[in-house]
KOLPAKE-636121 format. One record per residue (C-alpha): chain; residue in one letter; x negated, y, z. Coordinates in nm, 2 decimals. Example, Ala and Ser with C-alpha at 12.3 -4.5 7.8 and 13.67 -1.06 7.14 Angstrom:
<recs>
REC/chain/res/X/Y/Z
REC/A/A/-1.23/-0.45/0.78
REC/A/S/-1.37/-0.11/0.71
</recs>
This chain:
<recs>
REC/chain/res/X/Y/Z
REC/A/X/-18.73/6.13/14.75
REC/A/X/-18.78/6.09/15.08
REC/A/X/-18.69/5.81/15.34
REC/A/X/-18.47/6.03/15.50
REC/A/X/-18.33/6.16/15.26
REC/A/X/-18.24/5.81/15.06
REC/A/X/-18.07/5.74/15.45
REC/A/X/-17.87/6.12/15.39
REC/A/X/-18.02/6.22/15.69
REC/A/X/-18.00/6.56/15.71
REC/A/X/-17.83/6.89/15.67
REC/A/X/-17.50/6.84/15.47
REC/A/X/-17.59/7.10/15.26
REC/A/X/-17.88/6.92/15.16
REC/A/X/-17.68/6.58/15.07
REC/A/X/-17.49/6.58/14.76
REC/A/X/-17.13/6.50/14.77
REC/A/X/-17.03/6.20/14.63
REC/A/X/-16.69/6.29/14.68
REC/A/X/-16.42/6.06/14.43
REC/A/X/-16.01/6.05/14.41
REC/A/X/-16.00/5.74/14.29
REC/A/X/-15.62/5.73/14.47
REC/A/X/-15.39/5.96/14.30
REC/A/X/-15.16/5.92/14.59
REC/A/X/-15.02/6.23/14.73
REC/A/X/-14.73/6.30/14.95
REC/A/X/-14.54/6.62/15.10
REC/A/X/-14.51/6.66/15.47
REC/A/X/-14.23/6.87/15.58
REC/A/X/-14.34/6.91/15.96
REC/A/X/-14.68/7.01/15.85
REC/A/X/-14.59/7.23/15.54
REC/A/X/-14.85/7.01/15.32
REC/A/X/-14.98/6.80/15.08
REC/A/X/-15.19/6.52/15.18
REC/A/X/-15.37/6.35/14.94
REC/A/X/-15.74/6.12/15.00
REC/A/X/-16.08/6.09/14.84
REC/A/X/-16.40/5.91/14.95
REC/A/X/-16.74/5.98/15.01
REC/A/X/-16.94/5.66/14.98
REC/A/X/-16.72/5.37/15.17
REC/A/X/-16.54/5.70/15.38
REC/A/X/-16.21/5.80/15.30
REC/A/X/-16.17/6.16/15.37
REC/A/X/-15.82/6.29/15.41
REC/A/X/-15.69/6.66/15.27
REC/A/X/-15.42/6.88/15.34
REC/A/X/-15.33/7.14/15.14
REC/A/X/-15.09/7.36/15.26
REC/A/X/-14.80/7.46/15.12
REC/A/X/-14.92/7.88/15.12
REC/A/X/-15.19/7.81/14.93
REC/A/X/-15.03/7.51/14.66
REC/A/X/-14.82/7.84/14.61
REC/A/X/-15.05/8.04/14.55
REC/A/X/-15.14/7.82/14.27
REC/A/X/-14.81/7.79/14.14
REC/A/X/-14.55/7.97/14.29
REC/A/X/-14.23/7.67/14.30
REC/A/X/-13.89/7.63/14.43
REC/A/X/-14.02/7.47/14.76
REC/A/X/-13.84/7.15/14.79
REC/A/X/-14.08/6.81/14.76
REC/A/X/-14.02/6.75/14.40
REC/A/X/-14.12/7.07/14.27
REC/A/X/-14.45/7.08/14.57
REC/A/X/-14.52/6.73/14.42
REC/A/X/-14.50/6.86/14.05
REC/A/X/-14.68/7.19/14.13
REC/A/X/-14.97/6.97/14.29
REC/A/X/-15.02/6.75/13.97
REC/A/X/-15.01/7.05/13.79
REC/A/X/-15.31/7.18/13.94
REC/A/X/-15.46/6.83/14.04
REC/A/X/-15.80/6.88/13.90
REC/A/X/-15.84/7.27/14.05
REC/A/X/-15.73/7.13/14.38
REC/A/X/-15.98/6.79/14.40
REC/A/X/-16.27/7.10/14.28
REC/A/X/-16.13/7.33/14.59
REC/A/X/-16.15/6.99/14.81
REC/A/X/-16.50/6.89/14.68
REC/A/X/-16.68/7.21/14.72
REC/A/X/-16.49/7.25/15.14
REC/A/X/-16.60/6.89/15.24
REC/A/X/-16.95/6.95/15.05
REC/A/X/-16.97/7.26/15.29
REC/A/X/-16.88/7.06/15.58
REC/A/X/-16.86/6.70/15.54
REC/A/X/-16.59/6.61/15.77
REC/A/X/-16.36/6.34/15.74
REC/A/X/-16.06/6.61/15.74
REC/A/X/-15.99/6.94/15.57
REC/A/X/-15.70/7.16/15.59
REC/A/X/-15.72/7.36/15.25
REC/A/X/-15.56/7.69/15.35
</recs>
């Protein structure tokens, strides 16, 4: 391993994610047709929104928050995959998942 590389100096595709959702918070914005929910990379919280399109694509629901919010703990562990592999592919500290 390289100096550089120990620093994660580089090309993000060349870093590995060490993407965690250690918070299992999650709530529904109804101005911005998402759910937000947060993971971190190292000491860097990165925030998500997954719209409301493609949570019902997923899992087609009623539309109202409680069944958006049960539809996205349905599919938690799909979604925090969909989330790691776009921020491995970009590494910012925001992603719309749409």
């Amino acid at each position: 391993m390289s100096f550089l590389s120990w620093l994660g100096v580089g090309a993000p595709a060349q870093r590995p994610s060490s993407l965690i959702f250690l918070n299992q918070t999650r709530s529904y914005s109804e101005t911005k047709h998402c759910v937000s929910f947060w993971g971190f990379d190292g000491s860097f919280e990165i925030a998500f929104d997954l719209t409301e399109g493609e949570l019902n694509r997923l899992s087609p629901h009623e539309g109202d928050e409680i069944s958006i919010l049960r539809a996205f703990d349905q599919h938690r562990r799909e979604i925090e995959r969909m989330a790691g592999a776009a921020h491995k592919n970009s590494r910012q500290r925001h992603h719309r998942l749409s």
